[in-house]
C-alpha positions in Angstrom: 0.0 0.0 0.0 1.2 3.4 -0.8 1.4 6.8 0.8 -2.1 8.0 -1.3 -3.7 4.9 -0.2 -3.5 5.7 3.2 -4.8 8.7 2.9 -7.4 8.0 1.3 -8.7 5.2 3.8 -7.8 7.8 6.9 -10.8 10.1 5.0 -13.2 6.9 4.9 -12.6 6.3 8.6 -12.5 10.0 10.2 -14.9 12.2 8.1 -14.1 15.9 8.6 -15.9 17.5 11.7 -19.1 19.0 10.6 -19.5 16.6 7.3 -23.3 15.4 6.8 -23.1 11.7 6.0 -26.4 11.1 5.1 -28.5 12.1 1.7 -31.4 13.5 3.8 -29.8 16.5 4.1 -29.8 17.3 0.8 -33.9 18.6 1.3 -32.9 20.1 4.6 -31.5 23.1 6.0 -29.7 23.4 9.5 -30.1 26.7 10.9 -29.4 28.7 14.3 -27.0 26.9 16.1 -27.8 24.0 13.8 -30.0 22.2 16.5 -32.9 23.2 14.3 -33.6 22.3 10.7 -36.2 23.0 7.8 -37.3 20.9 5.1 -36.5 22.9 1.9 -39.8 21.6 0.4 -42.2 22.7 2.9 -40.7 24.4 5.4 -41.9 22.0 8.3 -39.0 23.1 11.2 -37.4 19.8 13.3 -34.8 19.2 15.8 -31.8 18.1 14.2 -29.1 18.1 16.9 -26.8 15.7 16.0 -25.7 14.4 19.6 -29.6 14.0 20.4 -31.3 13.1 17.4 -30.6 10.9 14.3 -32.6 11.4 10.6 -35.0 9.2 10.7 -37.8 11.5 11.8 -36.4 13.7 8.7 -36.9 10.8 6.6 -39.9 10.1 7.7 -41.4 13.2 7.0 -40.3 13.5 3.3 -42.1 9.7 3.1 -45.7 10.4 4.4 -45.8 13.9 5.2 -44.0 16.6 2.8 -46.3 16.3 -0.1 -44.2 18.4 -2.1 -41.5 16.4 -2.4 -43.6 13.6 -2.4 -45.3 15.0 -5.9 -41.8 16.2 -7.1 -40.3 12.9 -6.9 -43.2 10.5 -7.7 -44.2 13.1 -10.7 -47.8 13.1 -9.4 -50.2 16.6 -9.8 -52.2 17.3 -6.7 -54.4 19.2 -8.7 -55.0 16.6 -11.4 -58.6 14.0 -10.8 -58.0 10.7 -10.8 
C-alpha cells in the first residue's frame, strides 16, 4: 500500500468535523446553532441536533408527510382527478 492509499482510507474512517453523511440532508436546511432544521420543500422546522437526534424523523417526513417532495419525486399533480 502506498502513501495515497492511506490517505485516502484515513478520510473513509475519520470524516471531517461537521460533514453530513447522510443524503437526507440534501432537502434540509440546519439553521441557528444547527440544533434546528427545515425541510426545503415545505418548510416544516425539526430538531436536528446531531448528539440528540438521528434522521429518521427527517426521513420520515419526506415519506408520508411533505407532499411536495412527495409530488416532485413520484411526478404526481395534486391538482389533477384521478
Amino acid at each position: 500500500m502506498d502513501e495515497h492509499d492511506d490517505d485516502v482510507k484515513n478520510d473513509m474512517e475519520n470524516p471531517k468535523k461537521g460533514q453530513s453523511k447522510s443524503d437526507v440532508w440534501k432537502c434540509f436546511t440546519k439553521y441557528g446553532d444547527e440544533s434546528r432544521c427545515k425541510c426545503n420543500y415545505c418548510g416544516k422546522d425539526y430538531a436536528c441536533s446531531t448528539k440528540h437526534c438521528g434522521t429518521t424523523t427527517l426521513w420520515n417526513h419526506l415519506q408520508t408527510q411533505c407532499a411536495q417532495y412527495n409530488s416532485i419525486k413520484y411526478g404526481e399533480d395534486k391538482k389533477q382527478k384521478s
